[in-house]
Kinemage of the C-alpha trace (Angstrom):
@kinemage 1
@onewidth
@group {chain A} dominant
@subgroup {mainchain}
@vectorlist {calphas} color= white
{ca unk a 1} P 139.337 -140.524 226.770
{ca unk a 2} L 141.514 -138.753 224.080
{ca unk a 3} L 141.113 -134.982 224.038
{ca unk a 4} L 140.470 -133.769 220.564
{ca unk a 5} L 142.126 -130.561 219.543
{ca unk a 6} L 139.646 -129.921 216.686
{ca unk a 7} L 139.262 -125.928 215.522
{ca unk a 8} L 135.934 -125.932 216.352
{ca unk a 9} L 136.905 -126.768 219.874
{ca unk a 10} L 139.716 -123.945 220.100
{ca unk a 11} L 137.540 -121.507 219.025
{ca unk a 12} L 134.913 -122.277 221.718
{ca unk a 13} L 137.248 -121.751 224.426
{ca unk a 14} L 138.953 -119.185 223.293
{ca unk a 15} L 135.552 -117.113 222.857
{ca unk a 16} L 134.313 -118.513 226.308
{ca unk a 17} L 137.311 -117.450 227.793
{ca unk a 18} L 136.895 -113.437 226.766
{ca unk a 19} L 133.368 -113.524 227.981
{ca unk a 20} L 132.635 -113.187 232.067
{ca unk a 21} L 128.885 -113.368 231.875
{ca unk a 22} L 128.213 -117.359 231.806
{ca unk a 23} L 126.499 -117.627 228.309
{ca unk a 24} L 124.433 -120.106 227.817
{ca unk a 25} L 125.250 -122.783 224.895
{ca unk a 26} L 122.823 -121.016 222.467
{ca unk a 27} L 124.644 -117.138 223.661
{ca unk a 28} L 127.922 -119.264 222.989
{ca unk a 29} L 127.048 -120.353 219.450
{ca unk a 30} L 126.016 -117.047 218.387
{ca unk a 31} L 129.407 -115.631 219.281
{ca unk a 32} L 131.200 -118.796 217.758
{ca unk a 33} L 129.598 -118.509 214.658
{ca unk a 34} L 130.550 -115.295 213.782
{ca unk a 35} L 133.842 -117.189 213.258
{ca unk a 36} L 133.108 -120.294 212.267
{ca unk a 37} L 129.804 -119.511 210.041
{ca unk a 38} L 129.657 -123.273 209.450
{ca unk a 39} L 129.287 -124.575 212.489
{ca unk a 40} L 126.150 -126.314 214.195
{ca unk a 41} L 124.395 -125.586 217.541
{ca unk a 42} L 125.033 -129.927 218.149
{ca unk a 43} L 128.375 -129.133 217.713
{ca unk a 44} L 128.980 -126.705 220.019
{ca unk a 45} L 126.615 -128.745 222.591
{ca unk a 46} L 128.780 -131.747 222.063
{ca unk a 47} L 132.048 -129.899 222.670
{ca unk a 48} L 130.426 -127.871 225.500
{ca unk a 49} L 129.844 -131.248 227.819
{ca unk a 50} L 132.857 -132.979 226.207
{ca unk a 51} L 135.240 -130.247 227.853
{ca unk a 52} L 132.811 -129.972 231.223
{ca unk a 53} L 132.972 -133.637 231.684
{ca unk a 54} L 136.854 -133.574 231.654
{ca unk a 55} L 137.256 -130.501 233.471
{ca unk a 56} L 138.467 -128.004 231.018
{ca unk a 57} L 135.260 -125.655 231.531
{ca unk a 58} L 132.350 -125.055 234.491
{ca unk a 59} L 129.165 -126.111 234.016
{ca unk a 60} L 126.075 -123.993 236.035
{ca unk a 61} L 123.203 -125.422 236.450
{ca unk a 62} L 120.840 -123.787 238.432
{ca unk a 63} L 116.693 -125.002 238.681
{ca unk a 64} L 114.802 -124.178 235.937
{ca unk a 65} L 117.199 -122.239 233.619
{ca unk a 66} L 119.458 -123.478 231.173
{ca unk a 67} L 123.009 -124.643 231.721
{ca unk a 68} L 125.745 -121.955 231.718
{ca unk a 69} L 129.470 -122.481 230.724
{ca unk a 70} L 132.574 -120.175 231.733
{ca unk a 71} L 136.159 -120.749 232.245
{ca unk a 72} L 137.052 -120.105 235.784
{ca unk a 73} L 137.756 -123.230 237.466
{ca unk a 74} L 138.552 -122.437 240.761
{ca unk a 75} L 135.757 -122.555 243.382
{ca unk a 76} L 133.537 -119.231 243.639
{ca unk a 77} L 130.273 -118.631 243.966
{ca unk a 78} L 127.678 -116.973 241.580
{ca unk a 79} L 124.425 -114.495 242.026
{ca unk a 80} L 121.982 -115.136 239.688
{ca unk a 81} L 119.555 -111.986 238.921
{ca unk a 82} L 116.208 -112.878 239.767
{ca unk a 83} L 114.996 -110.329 237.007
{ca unk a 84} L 117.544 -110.804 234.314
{ca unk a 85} L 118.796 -114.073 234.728
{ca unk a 86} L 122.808 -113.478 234.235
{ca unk a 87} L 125.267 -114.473 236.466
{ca unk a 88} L 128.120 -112.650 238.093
{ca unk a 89} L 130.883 -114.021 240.068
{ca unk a 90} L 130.623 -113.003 243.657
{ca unk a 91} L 133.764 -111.999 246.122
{ca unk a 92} L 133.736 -114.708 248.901
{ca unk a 93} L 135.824 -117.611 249.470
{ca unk a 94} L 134.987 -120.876 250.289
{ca unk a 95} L 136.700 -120.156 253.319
{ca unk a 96} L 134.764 -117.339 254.309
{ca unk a 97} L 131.768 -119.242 253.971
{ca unk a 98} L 133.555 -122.031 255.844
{ca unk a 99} L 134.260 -119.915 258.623
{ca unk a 100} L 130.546 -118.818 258.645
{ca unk a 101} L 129.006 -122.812 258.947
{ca unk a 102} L 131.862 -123.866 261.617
{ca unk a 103} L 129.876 -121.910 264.221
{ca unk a 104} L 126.468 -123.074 262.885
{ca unk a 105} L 127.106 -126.849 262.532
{ca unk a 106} L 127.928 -129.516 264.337
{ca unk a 107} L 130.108 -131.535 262.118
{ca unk a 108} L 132.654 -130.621 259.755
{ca unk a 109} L 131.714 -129.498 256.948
{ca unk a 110} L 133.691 -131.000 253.759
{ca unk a 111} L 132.123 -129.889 250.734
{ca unk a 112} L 129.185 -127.778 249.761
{ca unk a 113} L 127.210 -126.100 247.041
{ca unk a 114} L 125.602 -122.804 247.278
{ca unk a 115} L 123.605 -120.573 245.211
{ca unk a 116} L 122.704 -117.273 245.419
{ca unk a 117} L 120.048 -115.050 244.198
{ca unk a 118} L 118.896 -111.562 244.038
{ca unk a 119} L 119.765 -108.602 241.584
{ca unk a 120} L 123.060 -108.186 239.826
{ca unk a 121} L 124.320 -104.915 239.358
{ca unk a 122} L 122.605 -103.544 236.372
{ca unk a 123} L 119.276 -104.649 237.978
{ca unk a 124} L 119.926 -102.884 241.164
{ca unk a 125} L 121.617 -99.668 239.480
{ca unk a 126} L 118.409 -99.957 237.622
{ca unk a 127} L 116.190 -100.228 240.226
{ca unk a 128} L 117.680 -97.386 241.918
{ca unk a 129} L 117.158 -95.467 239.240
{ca unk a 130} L 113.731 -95.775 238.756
{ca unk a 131} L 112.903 -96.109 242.463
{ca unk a 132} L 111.524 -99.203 242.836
C-alpha cells in the first residue's frame, strides 16, 4: 500500500498529535475543520483507519463507545472515566504488569490487553469536591 501524503492527511496528524485526550473521529473533525473548513467527516474517517491500519496512529476501542485515535505508539495503558468517558494515559509498564501475572499464572505470558476503568482526574477532583 502507497502512503498518501495528501494535506488533509497532514493536518489530521498534526492536530491529533497536540491533543492527549483520545478524541473521537467526530472531536477530531471538529478541530480539523477549523483548518480545513472544506473537509468531510468521510474524509477524516477514511484517513483515520487508513493511518491505524498501517501503524501511523492508535486505535481504542473499548465496548460500547466509539473508537478513539491518539498518537502514542508505544504500549501503555488507558483509564477510561466511567462518568465522563475520556481517556487518560496511565503510568505502568507492561513490565510492571508483567511482573504482577508471572506470580499469578502458570505459563508465560506473551501478550495481553488490558483495560481499565474508574474516574479520571477531573471526575475524582470533582467528586471530592462535592463529597460524593
Amino acid at each position: 500500500m502507497t502512503e498518501k501524503h495528501t494535506i488533509q492527511r497532514r493536518v489530521i496528524v498534526e492536530e491529533l498529535s497536540l491533543l492527549k485526550n483520545h478524541p473521537t473521529a467526530d472531536e477530531l473533525f471538529q478541530i480539523v475543520r477549523l483548518r480545513l473548513p472544506k473537509i468531510s467527516l468521510a474524509t477524516v474517517y477514511r484517513n483515520l483507519a487508513d493511518l491505524a491500519a498501517a501503524g501511523k496512529i492508535r486505535k481504542t476501542e473499548l465496548p460500547g463507545e466509539k473508537a478513539r485515535f491518539e498518537t502514542k505508539l508505544e504500549p501503555h495503558f488507558h483509564l477510561c472515566c466511567v462518568h465522563c468517558k475520556a481517556i487518560e494515559d496511565l503510568p505502568l509498564s507492561r513490565e510492571e504488569i508483567a511482573d504482577f501475572l508471572k506470580d499469578k499464572v502458570t505459563r508465560r505470558v506473551q501478550n495481553f490487553d488490558l483495560s481499565f476503568s474508574g474516574l479520571c482526574r477531573s471526575c475524582h477532583e470533582l467528586r471530592k469536591l462535592q463529597n460524593v
